[in-house]
Biopython code that builds the backbone (N, CA, C, O; Angstrom):
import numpy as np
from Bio.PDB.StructureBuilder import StructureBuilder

atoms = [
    (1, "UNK", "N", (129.280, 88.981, -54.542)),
    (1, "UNK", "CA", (129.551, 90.035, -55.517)),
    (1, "UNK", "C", (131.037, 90.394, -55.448)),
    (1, "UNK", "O", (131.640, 90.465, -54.377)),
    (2, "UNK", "N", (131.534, 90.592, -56.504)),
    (2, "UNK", "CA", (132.779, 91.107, -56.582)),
    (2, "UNK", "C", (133.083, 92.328, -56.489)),
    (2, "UNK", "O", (132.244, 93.085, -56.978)),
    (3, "UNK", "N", (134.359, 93.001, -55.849)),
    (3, "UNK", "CA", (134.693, 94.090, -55.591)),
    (3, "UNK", "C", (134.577, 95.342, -56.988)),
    (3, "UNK", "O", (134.203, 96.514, -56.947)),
    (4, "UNK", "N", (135.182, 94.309, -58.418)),
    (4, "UNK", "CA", (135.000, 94.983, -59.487)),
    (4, "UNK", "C", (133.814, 95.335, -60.213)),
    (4, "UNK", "O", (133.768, 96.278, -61.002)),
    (5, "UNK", "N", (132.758, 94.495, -59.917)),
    (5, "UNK", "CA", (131.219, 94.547, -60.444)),
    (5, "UNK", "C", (130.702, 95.564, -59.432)),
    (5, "UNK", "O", (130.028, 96.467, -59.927)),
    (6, "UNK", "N", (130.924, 95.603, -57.813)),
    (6, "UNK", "CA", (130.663, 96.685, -57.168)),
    (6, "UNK", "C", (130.949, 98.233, -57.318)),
    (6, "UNK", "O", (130.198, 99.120, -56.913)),
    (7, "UNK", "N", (131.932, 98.380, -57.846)),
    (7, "UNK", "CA", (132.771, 99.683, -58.366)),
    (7, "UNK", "C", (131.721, 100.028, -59.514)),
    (7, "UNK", "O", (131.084, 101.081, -59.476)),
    (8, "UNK", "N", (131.575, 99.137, -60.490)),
    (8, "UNK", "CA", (130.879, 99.487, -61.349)),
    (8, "UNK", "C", (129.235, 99.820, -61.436)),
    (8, "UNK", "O", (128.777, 100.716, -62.145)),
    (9, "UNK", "N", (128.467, 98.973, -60.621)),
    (9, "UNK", "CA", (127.427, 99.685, -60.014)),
    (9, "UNK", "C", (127.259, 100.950, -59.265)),
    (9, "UNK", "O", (126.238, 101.633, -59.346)),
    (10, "UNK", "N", (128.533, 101.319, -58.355)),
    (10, "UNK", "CA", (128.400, 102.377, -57.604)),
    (10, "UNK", "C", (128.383, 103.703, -58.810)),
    (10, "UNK", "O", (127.605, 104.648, -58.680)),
    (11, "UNK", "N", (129.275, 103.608, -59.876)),
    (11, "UNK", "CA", (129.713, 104.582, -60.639)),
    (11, "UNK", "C", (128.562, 104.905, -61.177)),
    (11, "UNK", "O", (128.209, 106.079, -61.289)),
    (12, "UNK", "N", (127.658, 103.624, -61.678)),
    (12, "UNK", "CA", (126.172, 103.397, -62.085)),
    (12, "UNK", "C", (125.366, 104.446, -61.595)),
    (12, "UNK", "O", (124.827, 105.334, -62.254)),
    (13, "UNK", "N", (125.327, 104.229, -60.171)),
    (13, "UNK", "CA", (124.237, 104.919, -59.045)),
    (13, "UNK", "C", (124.740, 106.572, -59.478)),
    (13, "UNK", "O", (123.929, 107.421, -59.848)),
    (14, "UNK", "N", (126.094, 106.797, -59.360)),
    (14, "UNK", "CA", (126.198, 107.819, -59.428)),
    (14, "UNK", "C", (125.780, 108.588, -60.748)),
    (14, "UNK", "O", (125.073, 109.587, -60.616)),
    (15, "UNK", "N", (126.086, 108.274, -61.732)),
    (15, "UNK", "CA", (125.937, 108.759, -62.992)),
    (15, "UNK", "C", (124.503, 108.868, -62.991)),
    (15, "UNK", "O", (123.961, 109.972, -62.934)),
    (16, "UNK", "N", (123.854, 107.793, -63.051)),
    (16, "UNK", "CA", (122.389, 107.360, -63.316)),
    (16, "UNK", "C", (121.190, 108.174, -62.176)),
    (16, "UNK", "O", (120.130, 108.732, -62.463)),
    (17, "UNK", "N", (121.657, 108.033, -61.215)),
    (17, "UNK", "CA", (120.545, 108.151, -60.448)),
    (17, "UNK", "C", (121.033, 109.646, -59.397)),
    (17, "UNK", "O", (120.158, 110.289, -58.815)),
    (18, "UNK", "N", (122.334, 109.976, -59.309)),
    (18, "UNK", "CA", (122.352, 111.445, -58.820)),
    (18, "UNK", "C", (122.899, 112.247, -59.629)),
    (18, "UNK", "O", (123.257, 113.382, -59.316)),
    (19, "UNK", "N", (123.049, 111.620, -61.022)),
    (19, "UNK", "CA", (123.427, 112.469, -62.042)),
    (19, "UNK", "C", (125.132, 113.709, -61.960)),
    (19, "UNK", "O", (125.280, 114.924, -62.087)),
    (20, "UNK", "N", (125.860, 112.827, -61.754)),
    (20, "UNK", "CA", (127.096, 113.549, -61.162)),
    (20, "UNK", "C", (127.941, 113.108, -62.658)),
    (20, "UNK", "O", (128.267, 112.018, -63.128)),
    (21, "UNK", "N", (128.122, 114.660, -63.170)),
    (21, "UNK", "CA", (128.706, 115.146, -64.448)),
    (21, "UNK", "C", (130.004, 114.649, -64.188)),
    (21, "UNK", "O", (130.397, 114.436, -63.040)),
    (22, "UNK", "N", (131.027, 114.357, -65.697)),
    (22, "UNK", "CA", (132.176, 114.858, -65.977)),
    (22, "UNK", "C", (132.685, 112.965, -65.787)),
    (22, "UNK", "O", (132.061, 111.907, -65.716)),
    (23, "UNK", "N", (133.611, 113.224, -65.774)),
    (23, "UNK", "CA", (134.087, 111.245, -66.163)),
    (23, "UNK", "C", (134.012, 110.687, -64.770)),
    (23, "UNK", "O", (134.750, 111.228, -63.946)),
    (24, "UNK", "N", (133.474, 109.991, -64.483)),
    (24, "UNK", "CA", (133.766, 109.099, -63.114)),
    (24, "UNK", "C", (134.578, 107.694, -63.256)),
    (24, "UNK", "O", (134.539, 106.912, -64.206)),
    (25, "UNK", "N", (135.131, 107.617, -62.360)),
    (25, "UNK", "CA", (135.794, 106.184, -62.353)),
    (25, "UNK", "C", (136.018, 106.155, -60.836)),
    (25, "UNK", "O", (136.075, 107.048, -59.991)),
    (26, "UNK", "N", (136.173, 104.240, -60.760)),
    (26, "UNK", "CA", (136.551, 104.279, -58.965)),
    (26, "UNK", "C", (137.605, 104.677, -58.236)),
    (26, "UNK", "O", (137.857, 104.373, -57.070)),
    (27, "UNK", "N", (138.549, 105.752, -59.369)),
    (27, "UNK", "CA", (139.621, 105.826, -58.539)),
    (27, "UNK", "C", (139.614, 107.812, -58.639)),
    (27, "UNK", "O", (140.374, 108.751, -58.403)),
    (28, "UNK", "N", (138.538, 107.617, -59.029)),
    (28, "UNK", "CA", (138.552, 109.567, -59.003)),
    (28, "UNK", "C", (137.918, 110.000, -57.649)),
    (28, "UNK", "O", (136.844, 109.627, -57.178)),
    (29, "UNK", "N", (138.798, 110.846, -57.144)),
    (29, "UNK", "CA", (138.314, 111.233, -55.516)),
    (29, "UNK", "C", (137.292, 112.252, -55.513)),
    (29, "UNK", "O", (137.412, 113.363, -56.029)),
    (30, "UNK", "N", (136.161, 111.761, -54.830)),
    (30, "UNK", "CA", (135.146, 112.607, -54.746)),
    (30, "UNK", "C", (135.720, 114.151, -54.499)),
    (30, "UNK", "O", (135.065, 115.158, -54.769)),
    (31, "UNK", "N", (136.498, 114.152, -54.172)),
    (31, "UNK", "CA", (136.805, 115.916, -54.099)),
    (31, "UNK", "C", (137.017, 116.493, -55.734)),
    (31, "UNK", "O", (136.349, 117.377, -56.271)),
    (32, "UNK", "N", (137.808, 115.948, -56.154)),
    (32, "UNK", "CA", (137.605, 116.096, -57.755)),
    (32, "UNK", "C", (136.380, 116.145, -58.300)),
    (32, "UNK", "O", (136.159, 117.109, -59.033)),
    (33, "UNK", "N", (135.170, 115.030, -58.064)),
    (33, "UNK", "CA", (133.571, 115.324, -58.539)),
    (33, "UNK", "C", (133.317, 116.215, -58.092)),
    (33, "UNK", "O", (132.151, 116.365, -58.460)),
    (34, "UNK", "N", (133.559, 117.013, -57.506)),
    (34, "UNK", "CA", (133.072, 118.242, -56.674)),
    (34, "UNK", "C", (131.795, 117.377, -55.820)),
    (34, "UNK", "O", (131.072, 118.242, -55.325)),
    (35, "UNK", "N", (131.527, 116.667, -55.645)),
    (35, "UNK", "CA", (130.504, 116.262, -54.721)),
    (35, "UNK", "C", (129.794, 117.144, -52.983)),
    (35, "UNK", "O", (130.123, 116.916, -51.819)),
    (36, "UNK", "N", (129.157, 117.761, -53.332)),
    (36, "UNK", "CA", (128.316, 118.175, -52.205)),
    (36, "UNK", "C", (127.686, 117.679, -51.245)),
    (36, "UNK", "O", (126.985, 116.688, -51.448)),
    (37, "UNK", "N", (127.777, 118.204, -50.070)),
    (37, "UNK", "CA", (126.991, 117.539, -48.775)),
    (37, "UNK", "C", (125.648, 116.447, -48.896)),
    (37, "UNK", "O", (125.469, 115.339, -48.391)),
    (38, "UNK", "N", (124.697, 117.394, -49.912)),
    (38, "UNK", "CA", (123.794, 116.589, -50.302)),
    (38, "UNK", "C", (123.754, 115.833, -51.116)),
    (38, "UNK", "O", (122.673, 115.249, -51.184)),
    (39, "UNK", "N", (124.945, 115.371, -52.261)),
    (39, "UNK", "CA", (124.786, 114.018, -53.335)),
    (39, "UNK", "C", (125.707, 113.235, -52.290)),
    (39, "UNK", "O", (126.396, 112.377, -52.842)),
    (40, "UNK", "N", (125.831, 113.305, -51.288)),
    (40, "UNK", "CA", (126.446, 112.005, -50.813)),
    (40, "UNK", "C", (125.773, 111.960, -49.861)),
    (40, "UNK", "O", (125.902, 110.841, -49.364)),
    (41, "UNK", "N", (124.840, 112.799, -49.085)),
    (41, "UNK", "CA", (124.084, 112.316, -48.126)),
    (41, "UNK", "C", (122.816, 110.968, -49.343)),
    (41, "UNK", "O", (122.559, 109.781, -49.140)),
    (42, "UNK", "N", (122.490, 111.625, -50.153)),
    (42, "UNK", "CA", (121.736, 110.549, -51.101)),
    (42, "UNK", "C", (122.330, 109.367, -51.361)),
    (42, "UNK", "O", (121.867, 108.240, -51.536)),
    (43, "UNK", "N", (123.592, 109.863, -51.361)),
    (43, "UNK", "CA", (124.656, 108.370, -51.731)),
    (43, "UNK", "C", (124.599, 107.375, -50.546)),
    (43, "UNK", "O", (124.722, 106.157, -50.669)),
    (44, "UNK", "N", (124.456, 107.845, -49.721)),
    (44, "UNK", "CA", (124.602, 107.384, -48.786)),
    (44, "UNK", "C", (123.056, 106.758, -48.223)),
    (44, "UNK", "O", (123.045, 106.074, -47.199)),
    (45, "UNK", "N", (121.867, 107.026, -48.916)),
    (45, "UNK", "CA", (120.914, 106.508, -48.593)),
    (45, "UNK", "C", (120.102, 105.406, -49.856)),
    (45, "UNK", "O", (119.128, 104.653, -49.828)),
    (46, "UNK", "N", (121.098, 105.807, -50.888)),
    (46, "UNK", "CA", (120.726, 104.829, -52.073)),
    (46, "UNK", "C", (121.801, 103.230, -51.378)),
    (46, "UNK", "O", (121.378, 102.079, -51.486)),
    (47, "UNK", "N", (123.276, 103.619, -50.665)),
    (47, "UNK", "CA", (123.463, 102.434, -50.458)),
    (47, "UNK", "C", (122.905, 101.580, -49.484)),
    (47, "UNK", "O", (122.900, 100.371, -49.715)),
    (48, "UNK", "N", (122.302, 102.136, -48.139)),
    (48, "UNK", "CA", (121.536, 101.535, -47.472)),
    (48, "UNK", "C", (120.459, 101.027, -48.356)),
    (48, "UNK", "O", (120.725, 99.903, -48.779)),
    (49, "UNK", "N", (119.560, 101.405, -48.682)),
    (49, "UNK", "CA", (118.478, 100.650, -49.990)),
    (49, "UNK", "C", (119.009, 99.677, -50.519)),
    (49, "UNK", "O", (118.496, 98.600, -50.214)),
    (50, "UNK", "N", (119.792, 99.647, -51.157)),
    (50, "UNK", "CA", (120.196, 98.484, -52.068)),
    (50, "UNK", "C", (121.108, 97.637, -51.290)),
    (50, "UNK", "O", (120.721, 96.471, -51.207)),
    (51, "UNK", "N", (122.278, 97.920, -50.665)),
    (51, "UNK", "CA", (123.185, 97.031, -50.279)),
    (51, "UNK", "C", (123.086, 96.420, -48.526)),
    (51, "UNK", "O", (123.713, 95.436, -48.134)),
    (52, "UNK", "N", (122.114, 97.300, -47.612)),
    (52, "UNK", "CA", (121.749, 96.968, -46.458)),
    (52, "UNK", "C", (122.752, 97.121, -45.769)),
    (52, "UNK", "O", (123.075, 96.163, -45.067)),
    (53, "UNK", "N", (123.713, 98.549, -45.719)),
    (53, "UNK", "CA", (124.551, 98.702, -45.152)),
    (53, "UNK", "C", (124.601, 100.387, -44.542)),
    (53, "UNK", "O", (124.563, 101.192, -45.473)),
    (54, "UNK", "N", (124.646, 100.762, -43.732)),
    (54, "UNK", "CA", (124.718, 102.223, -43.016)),
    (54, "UNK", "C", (126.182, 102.715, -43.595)),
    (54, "UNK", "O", (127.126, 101.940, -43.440)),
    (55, "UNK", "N", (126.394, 103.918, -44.227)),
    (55, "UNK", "CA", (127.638, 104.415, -44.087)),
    (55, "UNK", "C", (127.114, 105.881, -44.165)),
    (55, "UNK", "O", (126.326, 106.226, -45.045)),
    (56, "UNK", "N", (127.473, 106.528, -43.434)),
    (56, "UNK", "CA", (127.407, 108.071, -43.015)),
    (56, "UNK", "C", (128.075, 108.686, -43.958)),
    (56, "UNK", "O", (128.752, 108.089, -44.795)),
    (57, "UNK", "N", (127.947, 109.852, -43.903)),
    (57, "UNK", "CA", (128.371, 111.168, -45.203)),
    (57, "UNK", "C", (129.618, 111.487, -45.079)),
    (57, "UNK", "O", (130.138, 112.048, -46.044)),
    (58, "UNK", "N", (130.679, 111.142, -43.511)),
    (58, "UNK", "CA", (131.238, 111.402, -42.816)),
    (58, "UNK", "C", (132.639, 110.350, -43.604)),
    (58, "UNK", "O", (133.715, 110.578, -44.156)),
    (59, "UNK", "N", (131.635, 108.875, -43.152)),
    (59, "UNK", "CA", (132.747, 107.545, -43.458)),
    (59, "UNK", "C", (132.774, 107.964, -45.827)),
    (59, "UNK", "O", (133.846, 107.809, -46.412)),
    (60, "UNK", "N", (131.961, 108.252, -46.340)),
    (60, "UNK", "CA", (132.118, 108.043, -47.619)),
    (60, "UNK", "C", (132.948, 109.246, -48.439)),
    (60, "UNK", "O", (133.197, 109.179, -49.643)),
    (61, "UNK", "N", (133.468, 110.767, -47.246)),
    (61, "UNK", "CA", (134.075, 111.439, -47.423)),
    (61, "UNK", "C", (135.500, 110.588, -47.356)),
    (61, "UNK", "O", (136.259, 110.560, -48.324)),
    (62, "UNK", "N", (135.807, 109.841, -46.012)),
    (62, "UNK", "CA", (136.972, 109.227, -45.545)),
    (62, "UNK", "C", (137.527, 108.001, -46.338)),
    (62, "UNK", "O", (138.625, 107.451, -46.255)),
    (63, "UNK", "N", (136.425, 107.726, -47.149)),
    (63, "UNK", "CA", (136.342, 106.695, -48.137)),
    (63, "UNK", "C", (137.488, 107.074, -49.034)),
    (63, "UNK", "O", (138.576, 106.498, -49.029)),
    (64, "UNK", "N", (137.128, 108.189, -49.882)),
    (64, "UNK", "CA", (137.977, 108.888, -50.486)),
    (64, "UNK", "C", (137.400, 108.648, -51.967)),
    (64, "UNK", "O", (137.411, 109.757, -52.502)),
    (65, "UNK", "N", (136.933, 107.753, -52.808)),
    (65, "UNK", "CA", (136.664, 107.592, -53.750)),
    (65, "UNK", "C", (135.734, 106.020, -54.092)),
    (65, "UNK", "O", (135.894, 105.093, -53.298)),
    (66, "UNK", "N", (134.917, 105.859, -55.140)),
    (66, "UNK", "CA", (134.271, 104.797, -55.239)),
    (66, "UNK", "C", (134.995, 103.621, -54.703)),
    (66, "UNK", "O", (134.595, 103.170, -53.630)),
    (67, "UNK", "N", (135.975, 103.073, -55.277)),
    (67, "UNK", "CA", (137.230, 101.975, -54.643)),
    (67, "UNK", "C", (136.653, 101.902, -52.995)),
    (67, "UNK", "O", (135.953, 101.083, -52.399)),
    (68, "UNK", "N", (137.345, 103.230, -52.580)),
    (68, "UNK", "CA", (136.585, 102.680, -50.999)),
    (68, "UNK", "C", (135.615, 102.667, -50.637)),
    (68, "UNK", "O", (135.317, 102.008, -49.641)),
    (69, "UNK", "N", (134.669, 103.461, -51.377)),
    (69, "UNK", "CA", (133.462, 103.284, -51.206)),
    (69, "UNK", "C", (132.794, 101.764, -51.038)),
    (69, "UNK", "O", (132.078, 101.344, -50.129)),
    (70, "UNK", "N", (133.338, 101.008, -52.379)),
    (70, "UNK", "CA", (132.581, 99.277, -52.326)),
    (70, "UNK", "C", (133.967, 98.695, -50.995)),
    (70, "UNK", "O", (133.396, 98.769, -49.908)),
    (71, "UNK", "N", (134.601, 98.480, -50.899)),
    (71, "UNK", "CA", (135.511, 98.501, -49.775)),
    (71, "UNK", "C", (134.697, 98.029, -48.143)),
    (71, "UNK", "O", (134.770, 97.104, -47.333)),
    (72, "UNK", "N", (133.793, 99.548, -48.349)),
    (72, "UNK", "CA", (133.602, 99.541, -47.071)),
    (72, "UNK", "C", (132.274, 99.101, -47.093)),
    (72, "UNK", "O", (131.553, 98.971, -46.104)),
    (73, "UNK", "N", (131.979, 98.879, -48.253)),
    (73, "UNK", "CA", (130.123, 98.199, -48.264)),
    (73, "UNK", "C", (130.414, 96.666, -48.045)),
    (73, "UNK", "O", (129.741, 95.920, -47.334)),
    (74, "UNK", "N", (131.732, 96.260, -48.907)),
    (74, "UNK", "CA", (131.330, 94.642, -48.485)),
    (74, "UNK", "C", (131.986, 94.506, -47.089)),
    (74, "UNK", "O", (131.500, 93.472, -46.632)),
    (75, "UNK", "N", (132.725, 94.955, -46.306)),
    (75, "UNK", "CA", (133.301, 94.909, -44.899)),
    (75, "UNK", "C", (132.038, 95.104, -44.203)),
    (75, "UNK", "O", (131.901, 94.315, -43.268)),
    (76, "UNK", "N", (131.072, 95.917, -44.375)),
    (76, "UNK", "CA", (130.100, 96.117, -43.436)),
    (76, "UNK", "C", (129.107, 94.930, -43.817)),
    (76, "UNK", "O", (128.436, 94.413, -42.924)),
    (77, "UNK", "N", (129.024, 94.566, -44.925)),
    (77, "UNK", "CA", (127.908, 93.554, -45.607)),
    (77, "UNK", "C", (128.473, 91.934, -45.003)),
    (77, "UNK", "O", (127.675, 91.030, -44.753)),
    (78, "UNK", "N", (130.255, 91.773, -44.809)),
    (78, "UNK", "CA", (130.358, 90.774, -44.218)),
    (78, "UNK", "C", (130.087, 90.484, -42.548)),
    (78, "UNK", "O", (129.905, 89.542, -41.776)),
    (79, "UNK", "N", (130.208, 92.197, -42.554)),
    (79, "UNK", "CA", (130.058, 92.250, -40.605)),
    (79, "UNK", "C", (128.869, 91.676, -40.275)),
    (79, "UNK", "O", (128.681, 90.674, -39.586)),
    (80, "UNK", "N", (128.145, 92.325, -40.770)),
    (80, "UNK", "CA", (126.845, 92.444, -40.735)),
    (80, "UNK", "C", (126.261, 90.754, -41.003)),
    (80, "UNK", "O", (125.223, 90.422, -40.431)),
    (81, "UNK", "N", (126.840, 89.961, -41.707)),
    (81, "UNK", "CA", (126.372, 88.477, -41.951)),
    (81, "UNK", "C", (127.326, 87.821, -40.745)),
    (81, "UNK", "O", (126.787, 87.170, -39.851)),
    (82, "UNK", "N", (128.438, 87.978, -40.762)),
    (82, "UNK", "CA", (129.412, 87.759, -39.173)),
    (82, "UNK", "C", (128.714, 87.376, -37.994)),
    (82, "UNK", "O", (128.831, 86.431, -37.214)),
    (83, "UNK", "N", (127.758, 88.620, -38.090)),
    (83, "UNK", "CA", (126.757, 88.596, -36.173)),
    (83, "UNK", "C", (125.324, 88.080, -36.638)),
    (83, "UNK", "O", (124.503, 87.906, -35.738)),
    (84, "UNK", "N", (124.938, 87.817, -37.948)),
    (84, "UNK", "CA", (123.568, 86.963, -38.529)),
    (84, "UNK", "C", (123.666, 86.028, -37.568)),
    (84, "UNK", "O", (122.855, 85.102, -37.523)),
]
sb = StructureBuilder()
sb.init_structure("model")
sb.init_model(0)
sb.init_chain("A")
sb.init_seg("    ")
for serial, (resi, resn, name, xyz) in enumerate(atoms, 1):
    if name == "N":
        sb.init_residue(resn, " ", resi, " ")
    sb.init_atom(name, np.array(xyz, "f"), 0.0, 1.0, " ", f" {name:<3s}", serial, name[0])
structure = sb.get_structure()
């Protein structure tokens, strides 16, 4: 999967499935979404589901925005096939 098709699913998840108002794009910093403790603890459990990767509420704050968000999904998705 590509980094750019990833961005665009994530924005997906967000819009679609935690319903997070107002324009999103991968370079708008979740502090701007106003994003709350709890749409990213969800965020954070919709990407384990789908992408088979752990990232804490903690790392997707530090993320800073979707961009790092897929960033750090395929780094963990290659780690993670690395030690397969």
């Amino acid at each position: 999967m590509t980094v750019d098709a990833l961005k665009d699913q994530l924005v997906t998840l967000l819009i679609d499935k935690l319903e997070v108002k107002g324009e999103v794009t991968p370079e708008i910093p979740f502090t701007e979404l106003e994003l709350d403790s709890l749409v990213l603890l969800e965020f954070s459990v919709l990407l384990e589901q789908r992408y088979s990767v752990e990232i804490p509420e903690e790392d997707l704050l530090g993320a800073g925005d979707i961009a790092g968000v897929a960033s750090l999904v395929l780094a963990r998705q290659d780690s993670a096939t690395t030690r397969a």
